[in-house]
DOSETOR-240239 format. One line per 3 residues: number of its first residue (from 1); for each residue x, y, z of C-alpha. Coordinates in steps of 0.2 Angstrom, whole numbers. Last residue first. Example, Ala and Ser with C-alpha at 12.3 -4.5 7.8 and 13.67 -1.06 7.14 Angstrom:
residues 2
2 = 68,-5,36  62,-22,39
This chain:
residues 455
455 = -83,-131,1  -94,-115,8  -111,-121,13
452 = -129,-115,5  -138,-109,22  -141,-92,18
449 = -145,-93,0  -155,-106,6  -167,-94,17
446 = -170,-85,1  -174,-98,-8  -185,-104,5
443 = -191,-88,7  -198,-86,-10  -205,-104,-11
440 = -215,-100,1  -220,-84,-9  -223,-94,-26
437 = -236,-104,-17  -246,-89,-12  -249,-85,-30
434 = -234,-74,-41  -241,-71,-59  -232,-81,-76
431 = -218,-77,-86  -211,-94,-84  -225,-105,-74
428 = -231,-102,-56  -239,-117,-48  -256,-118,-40
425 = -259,-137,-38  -267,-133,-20  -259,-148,-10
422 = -246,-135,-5  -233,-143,-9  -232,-134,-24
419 = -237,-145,-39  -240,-143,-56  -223,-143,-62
416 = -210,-149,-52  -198,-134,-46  -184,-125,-54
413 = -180,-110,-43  -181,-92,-48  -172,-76,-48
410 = -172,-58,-41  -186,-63,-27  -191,-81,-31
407 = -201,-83,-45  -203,-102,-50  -195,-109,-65
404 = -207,-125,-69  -201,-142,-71  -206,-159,-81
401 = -197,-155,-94  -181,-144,-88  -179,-129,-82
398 = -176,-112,-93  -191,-119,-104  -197,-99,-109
395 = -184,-85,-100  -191,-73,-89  -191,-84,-74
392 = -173,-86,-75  -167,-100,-66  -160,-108,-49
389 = -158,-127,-47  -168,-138,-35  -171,-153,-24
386 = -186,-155,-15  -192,-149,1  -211,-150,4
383 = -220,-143,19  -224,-129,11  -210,-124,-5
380 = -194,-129,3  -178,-128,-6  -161,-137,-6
377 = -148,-130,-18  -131,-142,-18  -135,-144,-37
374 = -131,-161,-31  -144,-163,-19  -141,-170,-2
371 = -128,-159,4  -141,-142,3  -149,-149,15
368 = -165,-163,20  -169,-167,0  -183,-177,-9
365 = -178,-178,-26  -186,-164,-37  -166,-161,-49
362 = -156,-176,-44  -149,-179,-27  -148,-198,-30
359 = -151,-208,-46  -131,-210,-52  -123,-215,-33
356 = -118,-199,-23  -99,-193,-23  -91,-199,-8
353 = -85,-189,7  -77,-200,18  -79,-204,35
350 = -85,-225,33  -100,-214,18  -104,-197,18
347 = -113,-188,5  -109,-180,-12  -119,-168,-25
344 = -113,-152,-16  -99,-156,-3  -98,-163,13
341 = -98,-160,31  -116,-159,28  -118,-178,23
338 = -113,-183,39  -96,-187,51  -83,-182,37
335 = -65,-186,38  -53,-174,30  -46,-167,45
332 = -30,-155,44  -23,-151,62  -16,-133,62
329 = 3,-127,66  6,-109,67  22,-101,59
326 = 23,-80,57  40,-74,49  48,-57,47
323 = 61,-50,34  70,-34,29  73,-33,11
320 = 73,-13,13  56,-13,4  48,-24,18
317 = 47,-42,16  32,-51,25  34,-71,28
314 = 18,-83,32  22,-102,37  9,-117,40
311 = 14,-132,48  1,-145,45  -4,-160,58
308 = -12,-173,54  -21,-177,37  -10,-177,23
305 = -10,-163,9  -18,-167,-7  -23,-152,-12
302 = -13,-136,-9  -21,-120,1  -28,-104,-5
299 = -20,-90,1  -26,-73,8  -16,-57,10
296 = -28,-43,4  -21,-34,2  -3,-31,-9
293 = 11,-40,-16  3,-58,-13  16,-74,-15
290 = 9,-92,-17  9,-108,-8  25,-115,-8
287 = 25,-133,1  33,-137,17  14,-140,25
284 = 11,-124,18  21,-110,14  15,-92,11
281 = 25,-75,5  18,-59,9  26,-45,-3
278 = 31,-28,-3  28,-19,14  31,-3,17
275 = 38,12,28  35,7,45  28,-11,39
272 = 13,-20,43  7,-38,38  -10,-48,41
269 = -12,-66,35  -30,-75,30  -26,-92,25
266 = -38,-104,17  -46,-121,18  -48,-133,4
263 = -46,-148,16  -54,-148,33  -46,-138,47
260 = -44,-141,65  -36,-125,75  -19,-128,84
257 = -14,-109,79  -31,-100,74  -34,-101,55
254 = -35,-88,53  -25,-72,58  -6,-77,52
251 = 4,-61,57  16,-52,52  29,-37,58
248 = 38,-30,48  58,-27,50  64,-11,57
245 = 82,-9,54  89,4,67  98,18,60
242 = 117,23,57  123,38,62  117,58,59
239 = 129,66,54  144,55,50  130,43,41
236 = 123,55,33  141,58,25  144,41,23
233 = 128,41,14  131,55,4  150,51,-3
230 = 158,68,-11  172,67,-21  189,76,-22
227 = 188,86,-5  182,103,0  165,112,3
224 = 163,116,-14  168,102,-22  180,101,-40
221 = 170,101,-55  162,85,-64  153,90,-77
218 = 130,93,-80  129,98,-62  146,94,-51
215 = 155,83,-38  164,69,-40  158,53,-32
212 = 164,42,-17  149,30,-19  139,25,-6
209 = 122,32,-13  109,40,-7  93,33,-16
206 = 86,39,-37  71,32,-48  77,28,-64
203 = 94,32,-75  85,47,-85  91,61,-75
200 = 107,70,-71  106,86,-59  113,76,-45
197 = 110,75,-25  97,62,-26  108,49,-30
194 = 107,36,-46  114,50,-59  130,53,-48
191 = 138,70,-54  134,74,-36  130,94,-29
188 = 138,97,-12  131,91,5  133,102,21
185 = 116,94,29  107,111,24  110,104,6
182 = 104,86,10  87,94,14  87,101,-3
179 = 93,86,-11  81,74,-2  66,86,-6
176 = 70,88,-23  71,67,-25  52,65,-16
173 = 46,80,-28  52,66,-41  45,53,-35
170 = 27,61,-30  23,67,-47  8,79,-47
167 = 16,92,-54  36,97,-52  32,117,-52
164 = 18,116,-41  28,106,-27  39,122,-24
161 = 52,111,-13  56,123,1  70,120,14
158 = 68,125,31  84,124,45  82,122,63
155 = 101,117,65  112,119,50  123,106,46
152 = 141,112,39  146,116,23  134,132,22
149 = 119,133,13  100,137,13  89,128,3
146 = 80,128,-11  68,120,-25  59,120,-43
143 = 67,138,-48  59,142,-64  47,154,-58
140 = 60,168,-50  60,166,-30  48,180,-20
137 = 42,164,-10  24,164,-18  35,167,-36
134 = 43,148,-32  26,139,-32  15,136,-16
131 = 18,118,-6  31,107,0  43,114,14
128 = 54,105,20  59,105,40  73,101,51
125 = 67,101,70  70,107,86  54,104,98
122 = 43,120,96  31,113,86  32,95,79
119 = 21,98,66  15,79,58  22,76,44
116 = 38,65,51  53,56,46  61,52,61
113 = 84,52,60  96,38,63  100,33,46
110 = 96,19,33  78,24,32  84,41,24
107 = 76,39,7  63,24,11  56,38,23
104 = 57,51,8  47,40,-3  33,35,10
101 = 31,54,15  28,57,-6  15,43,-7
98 = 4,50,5  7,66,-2  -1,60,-17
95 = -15,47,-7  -18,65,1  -20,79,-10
92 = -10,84,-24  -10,104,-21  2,106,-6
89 = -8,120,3  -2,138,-1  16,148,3
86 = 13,164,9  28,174,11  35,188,23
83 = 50,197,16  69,195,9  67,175,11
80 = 85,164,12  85,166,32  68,158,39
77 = 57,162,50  45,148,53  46,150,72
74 = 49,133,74  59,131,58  72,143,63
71 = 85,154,51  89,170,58  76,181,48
68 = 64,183,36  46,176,38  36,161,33
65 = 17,159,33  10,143,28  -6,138,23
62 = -19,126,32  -12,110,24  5,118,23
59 = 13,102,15  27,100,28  38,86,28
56 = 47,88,45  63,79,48  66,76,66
53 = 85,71,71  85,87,84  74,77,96
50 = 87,61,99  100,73,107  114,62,106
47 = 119,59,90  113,77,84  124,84,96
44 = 141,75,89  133,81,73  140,99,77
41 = 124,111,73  127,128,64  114,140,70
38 = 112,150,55  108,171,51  126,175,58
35 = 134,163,48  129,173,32  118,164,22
32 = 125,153,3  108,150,-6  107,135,-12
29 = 99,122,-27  86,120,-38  82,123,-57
26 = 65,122,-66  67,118,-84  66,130,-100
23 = 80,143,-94  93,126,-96  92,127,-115
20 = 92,106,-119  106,97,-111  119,86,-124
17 = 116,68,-120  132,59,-112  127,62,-94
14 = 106,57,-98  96,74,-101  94,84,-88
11 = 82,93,-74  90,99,-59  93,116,-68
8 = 105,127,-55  105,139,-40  123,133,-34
5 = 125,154,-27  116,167,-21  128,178,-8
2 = 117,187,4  123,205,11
């Protein structure tokens, strides 16, 4: 004979708020099993057998079948169902349960166990359930979760976090399945608000806390499984030990380390994490340069940093606060050797990009690249290449006297009116139709688009 017990509301009002009519949330909790139906694991074991420190997240992606019996998650049979249950896929889908592993990693990242939803077979395992509502488990509909319970860690145990109950809310079906898989660690109810082994709400997303804290629901009461208080992470921590921090890795991906670099450039920085990463910090040449919290990592750079060598520095913090950092050291060179190191409507004069004299570059000047025009658009029409700006050739005047909007594929290009450089005089005015001209001028344009240079 089973004994139900700690089968409460999880659900409440802040600790001094009266709780609304407990039958209208979900509850969670245990189901006390006779010893007989457990394997009860000495945590001296779990420290030293590596492979019985899995947690599986399950979300029955194909269904899950789970049968009464002496509890064990490799053969699915589990000792708090009286028959055979179906339990449906987890209904969310993935960028969901996505977000659900990456809670409950961040939950038990302090301590020595692997997070995992990938099935790990017959290897020993502790495993939630996450799927299917309480009534596909033969359990009343407002229970939210359960586990099976004794005060001691079970080995092999499944818990079940009936996801349809909570709706698509990853935090909080995170939170159920911490306490649940707490329970079949030996772990009492808190009256802690911030740790996932309460009933209280309302004091923001919860994390194990190192608290000695009373035990109880909605009032402190004395613990079930002995002592005045209960402390979860020390608890963990004498089950399972303390885990490895895992800083992130990062990357600085370009520049390459010693490259050369002209002024303006910018930094592409790749970062990784085990659980996450929430922010890439840069600094360049001992100056701050900005702080990205998600991808893509890439910085613009400061002016007025001097030519030489620059040092740059990229740092990723991951969740935990745990930090890693990436330096390179590049040569910044501002000097120009032509007009095409150099930007739009500027050329290069002693190996320094000037800005061109008034009269040069202008709108139909004769032009060799985009560098010589200051609309930094050159385009060729023939055997001419002349300055230009792009236009609408559907809107009447949209160059200047003197000019003609020219089609050019989903655009145009000012060009001088009545001439193409073809020596034909066949020019294409606003509105007009496209002659041979106009298709020269077309791939030019086209071909400029290409060639127009990144400052």
């Amino acid at each position: 004979m089973r004994k139900r017990c700690w089968l409460l509301p999880i659900a409440a009002a802040a600790a001094a708020m009266p709780a609304p009519a407990r039958a209208d949330r979900p509850k969670t909790g245990t189901i006390d099993v006779d010893p007989s139906r457990v394997h009860l694991v000495d945590p001296a074991e779990l420290r030293t057998h590596g492979d019985t420190r899995l947690i599986f997240l399950n979300r029955c992606a194909a269904g899950c079948t789970v049968t009464p019996g002496v509890e064990d998650s490799r053969t699915n049979r589990s000792s708090i169902v009286n028959s055979t249950v179906q339990l449906p896929p987890y209904p969310y889908g993935d960028a969901s349960w996505s977000e659900v592993v990456r809670c409950v990693r961040n939950m038990f990242e302090p301590f020595d166990v692997e997070i995992t939803d990938v099935d790990p077979g017959s290897t020993p395992h502790f495993e939630a359930m996450v799927a299917g509502s309480p009534q596909d488990a033969g359990f009343a509909n407002d229970v939210g979760g359960v586990a099976p319970a004794t005060c001691g860690v079970i080995g092999n145990a499944i818990n079940f976090t009936f996801a349809e109950v909570w709706g698509d809310d990853p935090q909080r079906i995170c939170e159920v399945i911490a306490q649940e898989t707490g329970h079949t660690f030996g772990m009492d109810h808190e009256y802690l608000c911030a740790d996932p082994m309460t009933y209280l709400t309302g004091c923001g997303a919860k994390t194990f806390q190192d608290v000695d804290a009373q035990c109880g629901e909605y009032e402190p009461r004395a613990c079930k499984c002995g002592g005045a208080t209960q402390n979860s992470v020390q608890r963990l921590l004498y089950v399972f030990g303390a885990g490895e921090p895992t800083p992130p890795t990062v990357e600085i991906v370009e520049p390459a380390d010693g490259a050369t670099v002209r002024p303006g450039f910018t930094v592409s920085v790749d970062a990784s994490d085990n659980h996450e990463v929430t922010e890439v910090s840069l600094v360049v040449g001992g100056q701050p340069s900005g702080t990205l919290t998600t991808r893509p990592y890439v910085f613009n750079t400061p002016d007025g940093l001097a030519d030489g060598p620059v040092t740059i520095e990229a740092r990723a913090v991951d969740n935990r606060g745990d930090a890693a950092v990436a330096r390179i050291t590049v040569v910044l060179d501002s000097s120009c050797r032509g007009d095409s190191d150099c930007g739009p409507g500027q050329m290069c004069d002693g190996g320094a990009c000037v800005d061109r004299p008034p009269g040069e570059g202008e709108l139909g000047d004769p032009c060799e690249g985009n560098a010589d025009c200051r609309s930094g658009m050159c385009a060729r029409s023939g055997d001419e290449q002349r300055c230009t700006a792009a236009c609408d050739p559907t809107v009447a005047d949209a160059c200047p006297a003197g000019f003609d909007c020219l089609s050019a594929g989903t655009g145009g290009a000012c060009w001088p009116a009545g001439g193409d450089g073809t020596g034909g005089g066949c020019a294409v005015r606003s509105g007009g139709t496209s002659a041979p001209a106009t298709w020269a001028l077309i791939a030019a344009v086209g071909a400029l688009a290409v060639r127009r240079r990144r400052r």
